[in-house]
KEROKOL-782783 format. One line per field, with one value per residue: residue number from 1; residue in three letters; y, x, z of N, C-alpha, C in turn. Coordinates in nm, 4 decimals. Example, Ala and Ser with C-alpha at 12.3 -4.5 7.8 and 13.67 -1.06 7.14 Angstrom:
resi = c(1  2)
resn = c(Ala  Ser)
n_v = c(-0.5690  -0.2250)
n_u = c(1.3190  1.2850)
n_w = c(0.7800  0.7080)
ca_v = c(-0.4500  -0.1060)
ca_u = c(1.2300  1.3670)
ca_w = c(0.7800  0.7140)
c_v = c(-0.3300  0.0030)
c_u = c(1.3200  1.2900)
c_w = c(0.7800  0.7870)
***
This chain:
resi = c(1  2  3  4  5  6  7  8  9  10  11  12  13  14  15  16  17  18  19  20  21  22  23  24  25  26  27  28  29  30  31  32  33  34  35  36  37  38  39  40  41  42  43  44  45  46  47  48  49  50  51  52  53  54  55  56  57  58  59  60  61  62  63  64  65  66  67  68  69  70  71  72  73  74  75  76  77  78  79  80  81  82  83  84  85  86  87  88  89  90  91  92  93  94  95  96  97  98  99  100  101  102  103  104)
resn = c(Unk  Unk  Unk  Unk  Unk  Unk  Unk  Unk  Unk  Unk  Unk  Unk  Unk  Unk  Unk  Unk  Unk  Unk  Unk  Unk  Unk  Unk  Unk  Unk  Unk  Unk  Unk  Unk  Unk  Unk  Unk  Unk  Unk  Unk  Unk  Unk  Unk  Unk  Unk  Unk  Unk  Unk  Unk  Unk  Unk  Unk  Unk  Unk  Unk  Unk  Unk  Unk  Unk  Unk  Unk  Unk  Unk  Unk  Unk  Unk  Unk  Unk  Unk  Unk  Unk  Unk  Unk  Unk  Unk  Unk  Unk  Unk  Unk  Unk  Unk  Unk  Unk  Unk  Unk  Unk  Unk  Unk  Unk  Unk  Unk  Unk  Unk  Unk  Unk  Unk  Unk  Unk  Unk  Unk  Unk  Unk  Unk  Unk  Unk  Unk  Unk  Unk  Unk  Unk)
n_v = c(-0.1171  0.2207  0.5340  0.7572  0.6192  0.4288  0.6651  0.7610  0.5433  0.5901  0.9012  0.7633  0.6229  0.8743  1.0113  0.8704  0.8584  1.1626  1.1695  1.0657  1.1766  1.4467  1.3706  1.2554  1.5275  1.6884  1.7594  1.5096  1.4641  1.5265  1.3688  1.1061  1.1307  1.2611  1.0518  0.8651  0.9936  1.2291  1.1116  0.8193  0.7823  0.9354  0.7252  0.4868  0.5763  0.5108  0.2092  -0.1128  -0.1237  -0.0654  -0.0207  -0.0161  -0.0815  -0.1483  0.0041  0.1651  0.1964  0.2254  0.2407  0.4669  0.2815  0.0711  0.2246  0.2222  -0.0443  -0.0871  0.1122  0.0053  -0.2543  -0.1988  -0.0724  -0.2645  -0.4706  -0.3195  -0.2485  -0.4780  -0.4906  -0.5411  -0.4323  -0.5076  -0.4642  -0.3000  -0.4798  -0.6518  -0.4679  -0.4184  -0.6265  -0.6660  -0.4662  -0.4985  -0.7611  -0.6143  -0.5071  -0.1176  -0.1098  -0.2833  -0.3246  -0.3698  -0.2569  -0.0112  0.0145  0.0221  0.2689  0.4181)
n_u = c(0.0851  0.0504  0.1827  -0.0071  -0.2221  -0.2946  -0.2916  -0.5275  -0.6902  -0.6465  -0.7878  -1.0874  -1.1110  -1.1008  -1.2795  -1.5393  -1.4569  -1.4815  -1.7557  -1.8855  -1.7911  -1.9416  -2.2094  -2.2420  -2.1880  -2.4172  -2.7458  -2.9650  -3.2137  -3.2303  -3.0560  -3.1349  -3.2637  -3.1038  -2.9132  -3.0401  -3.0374  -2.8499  -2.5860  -2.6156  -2.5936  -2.3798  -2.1875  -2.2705  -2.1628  -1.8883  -1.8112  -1.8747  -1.8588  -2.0843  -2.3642  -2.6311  -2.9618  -2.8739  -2.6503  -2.3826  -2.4027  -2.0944  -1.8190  -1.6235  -1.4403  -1.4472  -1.3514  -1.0727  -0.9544  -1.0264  -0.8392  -0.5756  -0.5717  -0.5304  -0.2944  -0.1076  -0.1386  -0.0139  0.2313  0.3683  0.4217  0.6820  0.8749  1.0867  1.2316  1.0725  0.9526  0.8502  0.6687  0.4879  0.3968  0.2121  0.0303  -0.0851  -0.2146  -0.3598  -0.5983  -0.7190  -0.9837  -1.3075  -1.4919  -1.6211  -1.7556  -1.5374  -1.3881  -1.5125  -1.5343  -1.3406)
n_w = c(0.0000  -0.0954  0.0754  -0.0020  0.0088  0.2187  0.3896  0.2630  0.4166  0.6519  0.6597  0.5974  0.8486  1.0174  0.8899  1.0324  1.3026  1.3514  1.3140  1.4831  1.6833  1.6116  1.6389  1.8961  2.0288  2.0296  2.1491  2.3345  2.2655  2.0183  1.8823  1.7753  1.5199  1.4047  1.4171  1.2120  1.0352  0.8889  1.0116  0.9452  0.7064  0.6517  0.7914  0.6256  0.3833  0.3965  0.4570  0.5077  0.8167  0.9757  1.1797  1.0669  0.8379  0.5227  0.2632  0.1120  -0.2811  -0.3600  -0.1563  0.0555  0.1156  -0.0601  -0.3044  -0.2148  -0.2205  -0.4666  -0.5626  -0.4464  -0.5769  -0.8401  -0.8126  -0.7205  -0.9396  -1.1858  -1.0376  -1.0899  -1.3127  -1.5719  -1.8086  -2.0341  -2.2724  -2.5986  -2.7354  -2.5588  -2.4178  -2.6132  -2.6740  -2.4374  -2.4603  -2.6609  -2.6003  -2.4030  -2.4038  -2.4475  -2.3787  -2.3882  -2.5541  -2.8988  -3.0650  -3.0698  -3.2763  -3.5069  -3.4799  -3.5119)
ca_v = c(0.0000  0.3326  0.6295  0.8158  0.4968  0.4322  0.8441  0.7209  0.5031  0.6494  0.9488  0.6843  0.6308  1.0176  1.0792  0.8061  0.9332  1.2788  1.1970  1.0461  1.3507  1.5696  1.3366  1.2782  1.6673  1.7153  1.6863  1.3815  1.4666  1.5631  1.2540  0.9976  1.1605  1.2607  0.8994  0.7990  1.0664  1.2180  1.0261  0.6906  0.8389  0.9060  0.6005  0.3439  0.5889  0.5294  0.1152  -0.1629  -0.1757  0.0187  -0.0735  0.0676  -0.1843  -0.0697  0.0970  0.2374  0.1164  0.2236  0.3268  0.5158  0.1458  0.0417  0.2897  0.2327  -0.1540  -0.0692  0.1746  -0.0731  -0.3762  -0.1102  -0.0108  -0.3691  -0.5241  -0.1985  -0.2113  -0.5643  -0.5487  -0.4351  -0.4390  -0.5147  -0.4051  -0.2139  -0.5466  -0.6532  -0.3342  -0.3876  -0.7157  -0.6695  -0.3400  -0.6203  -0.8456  -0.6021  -0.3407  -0.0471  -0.1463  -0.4377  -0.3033  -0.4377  -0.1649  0.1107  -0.0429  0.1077  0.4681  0.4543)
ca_u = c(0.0000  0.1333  0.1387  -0.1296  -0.3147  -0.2685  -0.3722  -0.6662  -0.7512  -0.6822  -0.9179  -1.1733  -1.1421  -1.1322  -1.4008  -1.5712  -1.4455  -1.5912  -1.9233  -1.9611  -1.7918  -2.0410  -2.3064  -2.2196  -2.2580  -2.5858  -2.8607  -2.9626  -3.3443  -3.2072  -2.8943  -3.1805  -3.3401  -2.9858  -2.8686  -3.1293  -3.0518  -2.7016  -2.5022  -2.5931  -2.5180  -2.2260  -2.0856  -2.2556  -2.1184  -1.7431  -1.7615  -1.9662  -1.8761  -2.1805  -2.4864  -2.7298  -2.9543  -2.8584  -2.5236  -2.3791  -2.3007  -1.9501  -1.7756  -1.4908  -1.3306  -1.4468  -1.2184  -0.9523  -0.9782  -1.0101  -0.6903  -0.5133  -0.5683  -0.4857  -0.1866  -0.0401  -0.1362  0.0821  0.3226  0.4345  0.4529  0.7938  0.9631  1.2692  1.2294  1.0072  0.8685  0.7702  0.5596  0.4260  0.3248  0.1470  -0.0689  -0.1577  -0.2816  -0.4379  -0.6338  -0.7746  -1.1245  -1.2836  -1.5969  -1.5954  -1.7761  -1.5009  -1.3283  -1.6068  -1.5698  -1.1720)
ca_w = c(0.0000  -0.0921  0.1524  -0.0242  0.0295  0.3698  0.4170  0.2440  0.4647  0.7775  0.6732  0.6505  1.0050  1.0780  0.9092  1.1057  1.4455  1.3643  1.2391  1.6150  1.7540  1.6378  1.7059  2.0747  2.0774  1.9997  2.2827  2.3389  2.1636  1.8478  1.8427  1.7032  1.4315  1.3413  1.3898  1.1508  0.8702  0.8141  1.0429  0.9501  0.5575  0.6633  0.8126  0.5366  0.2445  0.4128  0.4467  0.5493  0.9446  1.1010  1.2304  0.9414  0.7118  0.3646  0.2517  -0.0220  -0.3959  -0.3980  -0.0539  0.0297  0.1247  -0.2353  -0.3189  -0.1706  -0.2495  -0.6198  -0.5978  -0.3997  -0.6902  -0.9125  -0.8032  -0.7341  -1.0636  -1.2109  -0.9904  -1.0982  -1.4321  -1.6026  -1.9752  -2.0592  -2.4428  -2.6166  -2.7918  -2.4481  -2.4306  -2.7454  -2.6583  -2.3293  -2.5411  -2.7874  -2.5353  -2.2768  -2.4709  -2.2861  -2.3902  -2.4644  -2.6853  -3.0058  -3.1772  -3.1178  -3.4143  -3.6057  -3.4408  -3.5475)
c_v = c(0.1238  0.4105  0.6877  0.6831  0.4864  0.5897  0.8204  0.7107  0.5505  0.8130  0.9263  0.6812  0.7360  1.0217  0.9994  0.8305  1.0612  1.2919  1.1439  1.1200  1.4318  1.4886  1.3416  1.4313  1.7223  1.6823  1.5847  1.3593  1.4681  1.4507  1.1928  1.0790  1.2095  1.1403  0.8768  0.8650  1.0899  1.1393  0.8418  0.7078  0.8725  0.7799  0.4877  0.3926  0.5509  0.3455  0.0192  -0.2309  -0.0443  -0.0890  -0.0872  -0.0669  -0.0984  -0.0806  0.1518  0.1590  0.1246  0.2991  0.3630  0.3604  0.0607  0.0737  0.2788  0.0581  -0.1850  -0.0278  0.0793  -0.2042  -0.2996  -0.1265  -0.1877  -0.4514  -0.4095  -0.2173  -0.3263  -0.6214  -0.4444  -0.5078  -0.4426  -0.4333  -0.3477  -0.2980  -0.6138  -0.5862  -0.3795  -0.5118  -0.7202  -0.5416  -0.4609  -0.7180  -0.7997  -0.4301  -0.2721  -0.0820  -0.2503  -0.4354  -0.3047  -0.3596  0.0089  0.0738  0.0475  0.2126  0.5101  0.5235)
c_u = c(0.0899  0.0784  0.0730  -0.2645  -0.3681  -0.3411  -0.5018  -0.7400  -0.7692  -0.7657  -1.0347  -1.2660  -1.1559  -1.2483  -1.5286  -1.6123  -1.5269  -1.7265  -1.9130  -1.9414  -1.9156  -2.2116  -2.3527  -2.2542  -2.3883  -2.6444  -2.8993  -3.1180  -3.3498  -3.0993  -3.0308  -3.2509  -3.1650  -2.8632  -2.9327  -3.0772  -2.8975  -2.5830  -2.5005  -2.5582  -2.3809  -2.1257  -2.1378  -2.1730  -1.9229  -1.6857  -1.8480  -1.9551  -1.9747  -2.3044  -2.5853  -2.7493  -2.9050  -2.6911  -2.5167  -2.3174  -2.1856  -1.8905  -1.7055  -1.4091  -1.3111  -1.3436  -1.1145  -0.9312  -0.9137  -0.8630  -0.6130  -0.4693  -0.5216  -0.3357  -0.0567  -0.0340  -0.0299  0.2134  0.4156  0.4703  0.5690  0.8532  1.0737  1.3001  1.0575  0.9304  0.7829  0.6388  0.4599  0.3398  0.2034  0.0254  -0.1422  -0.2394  -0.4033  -0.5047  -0.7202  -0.9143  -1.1685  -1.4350  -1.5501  -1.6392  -1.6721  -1.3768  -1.3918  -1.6079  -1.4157  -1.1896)
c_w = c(0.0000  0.0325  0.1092  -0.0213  0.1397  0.4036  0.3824  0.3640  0.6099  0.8003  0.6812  0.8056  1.0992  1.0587  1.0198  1.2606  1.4488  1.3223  1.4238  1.6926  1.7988  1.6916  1.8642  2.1054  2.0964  2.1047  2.2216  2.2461  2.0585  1.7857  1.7546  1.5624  1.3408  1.3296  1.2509  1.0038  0.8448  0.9052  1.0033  0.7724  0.5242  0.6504  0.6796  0.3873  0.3021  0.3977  0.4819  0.6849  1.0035  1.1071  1.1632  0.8743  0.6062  0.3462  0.1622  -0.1465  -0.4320  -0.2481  -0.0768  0.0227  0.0040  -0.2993  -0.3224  -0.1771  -0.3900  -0.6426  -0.5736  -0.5062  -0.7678  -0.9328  -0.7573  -0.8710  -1.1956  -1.1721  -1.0374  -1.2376  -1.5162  -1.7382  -1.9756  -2.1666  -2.4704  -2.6795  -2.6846  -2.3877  -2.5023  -2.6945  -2.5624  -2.3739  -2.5996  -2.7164  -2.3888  -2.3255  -2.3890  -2.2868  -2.4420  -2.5595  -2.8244  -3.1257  -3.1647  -3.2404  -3.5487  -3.5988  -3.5495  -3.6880)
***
């Protein structure tokens, strides 16, 4: 995991910490109705450890999941020559729709 990775993730867990911050602040009449609405929006858009049915279709941890595969499948692939290159283009094209052949 890179260090902008890692930073990722441990804003994750900030933001996390301060959504219950400000919750805990709030009188105690107004915490549930603000449980219910932007704090629990909060925590399911960041990952899928809260309490909340539901969540979200792409979290921040999605995110940072995705980058993470990303950035290892990248990181491990290296050329010697420039036919090496060539080869690994030829075999791993950026798209795999069949009609932008027809746009070209």
């Amino acid at each position: 995991m890179t260090e902008d990775q890692e930073r990722f993730e441990e804003i994750i867990g900030e933001i996390s910490e301060l959504a219950k911050e400000a919750l805990d602040l709030l009188p105690e009449d107004i915490q549930e109705s603000a449980k219910s609405y932007w704090y629990s929006h909060i925590l399911c858009s960041l990952n899928d450890d809260h309490e909340f049915i539901g969540g979200s279709m792409l979290h921040m941890n999605d995110s940072l999941e995705e980058w993470s595969a990303s950035h290892e499948s990248n990181s491990h692939v290296q050329f010697n020559t420039q036919e090496e290159w060539d080869d690994y283009v030829a075999r791993n094209p950026l798209s795999n729709d069949e009609d932008d052949e027809d746009n070209i």
